[in-house]
C-alpha positions as CSV (number, residue, x, y, z in Angstrom):
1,X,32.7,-9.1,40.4
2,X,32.9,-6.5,43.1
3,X,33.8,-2.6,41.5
4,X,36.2,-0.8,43.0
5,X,35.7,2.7,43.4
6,X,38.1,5.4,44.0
7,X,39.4,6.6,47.6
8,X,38.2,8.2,50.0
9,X,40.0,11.4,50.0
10,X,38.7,13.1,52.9
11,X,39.8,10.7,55.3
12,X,43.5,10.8,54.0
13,X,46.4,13.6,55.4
14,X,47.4,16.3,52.8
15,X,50.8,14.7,52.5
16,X,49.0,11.6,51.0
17,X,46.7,13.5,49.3
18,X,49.6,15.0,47.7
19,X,51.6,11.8,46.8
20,X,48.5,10.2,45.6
21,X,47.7,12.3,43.3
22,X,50.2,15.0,42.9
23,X,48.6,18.3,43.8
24,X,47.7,19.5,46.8
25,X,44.0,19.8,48.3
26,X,43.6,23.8,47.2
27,X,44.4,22.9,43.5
28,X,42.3,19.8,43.8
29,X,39.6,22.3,44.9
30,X,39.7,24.9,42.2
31,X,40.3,22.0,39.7
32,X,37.0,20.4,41.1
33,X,34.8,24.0,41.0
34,X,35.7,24.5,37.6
35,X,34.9,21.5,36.6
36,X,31.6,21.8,38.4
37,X,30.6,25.4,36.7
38,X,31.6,24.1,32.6
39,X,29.3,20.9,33.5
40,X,26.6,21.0,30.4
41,X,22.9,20.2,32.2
42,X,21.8,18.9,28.8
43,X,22.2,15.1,28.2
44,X,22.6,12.3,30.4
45,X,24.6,12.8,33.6
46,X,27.4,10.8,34.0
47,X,28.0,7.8,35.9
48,X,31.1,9.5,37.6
49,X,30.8,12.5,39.8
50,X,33.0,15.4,39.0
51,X,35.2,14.4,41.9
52,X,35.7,10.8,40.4
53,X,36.5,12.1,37.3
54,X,39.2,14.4,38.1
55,X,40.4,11.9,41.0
56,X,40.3,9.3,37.5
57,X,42.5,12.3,35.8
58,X,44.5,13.4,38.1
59,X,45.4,9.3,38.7
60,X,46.2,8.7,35.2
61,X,48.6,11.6,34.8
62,X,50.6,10.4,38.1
63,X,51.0,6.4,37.5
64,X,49.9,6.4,33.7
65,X,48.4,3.1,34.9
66,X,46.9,1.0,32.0
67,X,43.4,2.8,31.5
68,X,41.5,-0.9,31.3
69,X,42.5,-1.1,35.3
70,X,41.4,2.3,35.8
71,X,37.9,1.3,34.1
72,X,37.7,-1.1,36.4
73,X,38.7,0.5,39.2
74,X,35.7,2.9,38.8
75,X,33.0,0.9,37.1
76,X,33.3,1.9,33.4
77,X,34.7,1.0,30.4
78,X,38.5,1.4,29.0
79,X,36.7,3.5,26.2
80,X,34.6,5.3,28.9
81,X,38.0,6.1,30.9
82,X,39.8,7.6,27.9
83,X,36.6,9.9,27.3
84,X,36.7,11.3,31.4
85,X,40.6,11.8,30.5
86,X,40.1,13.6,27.6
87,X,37.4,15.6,28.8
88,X,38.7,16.7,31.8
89,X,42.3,17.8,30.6
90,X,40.5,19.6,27.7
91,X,38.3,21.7,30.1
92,X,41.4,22.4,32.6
93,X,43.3,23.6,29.4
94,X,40.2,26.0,28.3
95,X,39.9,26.9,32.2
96,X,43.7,28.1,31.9
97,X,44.2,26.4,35.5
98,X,46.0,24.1,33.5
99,X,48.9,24.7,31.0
100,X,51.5,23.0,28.3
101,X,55.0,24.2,28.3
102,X,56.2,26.0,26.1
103,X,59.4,26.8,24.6
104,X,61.9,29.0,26.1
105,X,63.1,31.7,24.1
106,X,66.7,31.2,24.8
107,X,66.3,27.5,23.1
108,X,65.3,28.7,19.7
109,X,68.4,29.1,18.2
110,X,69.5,29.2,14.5
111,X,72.3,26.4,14.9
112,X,71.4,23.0,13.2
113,X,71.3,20.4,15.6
114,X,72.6,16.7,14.4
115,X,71.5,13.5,15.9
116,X,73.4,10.6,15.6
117,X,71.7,7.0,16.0
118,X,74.2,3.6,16.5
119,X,72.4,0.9,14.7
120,X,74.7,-2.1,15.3
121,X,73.9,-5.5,13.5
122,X,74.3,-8.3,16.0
123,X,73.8,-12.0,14.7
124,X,71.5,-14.1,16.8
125,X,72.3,-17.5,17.5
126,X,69.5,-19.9,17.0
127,X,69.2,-23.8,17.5
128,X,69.0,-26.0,14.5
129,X,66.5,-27.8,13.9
130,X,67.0,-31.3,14.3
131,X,65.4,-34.1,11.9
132,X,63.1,-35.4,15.5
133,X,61.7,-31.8,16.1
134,X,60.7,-31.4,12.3
């Protein structure tokens, strides 16, 4: 089975760039330089480059594609994919190039909020078995 590898982003414009992968080629750069300087030299270096990694990343958060196809798309395991996710979101979010909202002040009011749920029971129609198909 032939792998797949990730694209060539070099040779794409920056409006592709952007749709495939939703950022634009600056932020791509400071995302890849970070990653580059909070790289540990101890242990063995990865089978992805930093670029493939965040590329993997930056993927997953766009398309939330199934992360067995992504393994395969770059040569690793579904385990190995989830890892490179992980990894990479936690060093954005200790980087502070990356954040999570947060809530605005203005929706923290006092007033309880109710939801309401319709749970309607609907009868299902089956065959009946016949005396031949028993």
């Amino acid at each position: 089975m032939k792998v797949m590898n990730y694209p060539d982003l070099s040779r794409v414009s920056d409006t592709t760039f952007k749709r495939l992968l939703g950022v634009s080629r600056t932020t791509f750069a400071t995302m890849l330089v970070m990653l580059e300087q909070r790289r540990s030299p101890r242990g063995r270096p990865p089978k992805l480059s930093a670029e493939a990694q965040l590329v993997l990343t930056l993927s997953y958060w766009r398309d939330y594609p199934p992360l067995f196809k992504l393994g395969l798309a770059y040569g690793i395991s579904e385990a190995s994919a989830w890892r490179v996710v992980r990894r990479v979101e936690d060093q954005l979010l200790h980087s502070g190039l990356l954040s999570l909202p947060t809530v605005p002040p203005s929706a923290t009011s006092q007033e309880p909020v109710a939801t309401l749920i319709d749970t309607t029971h609907v009868v299902i129609e089956r065959p009946k078995k016949t005396a031949a198909l028993v």
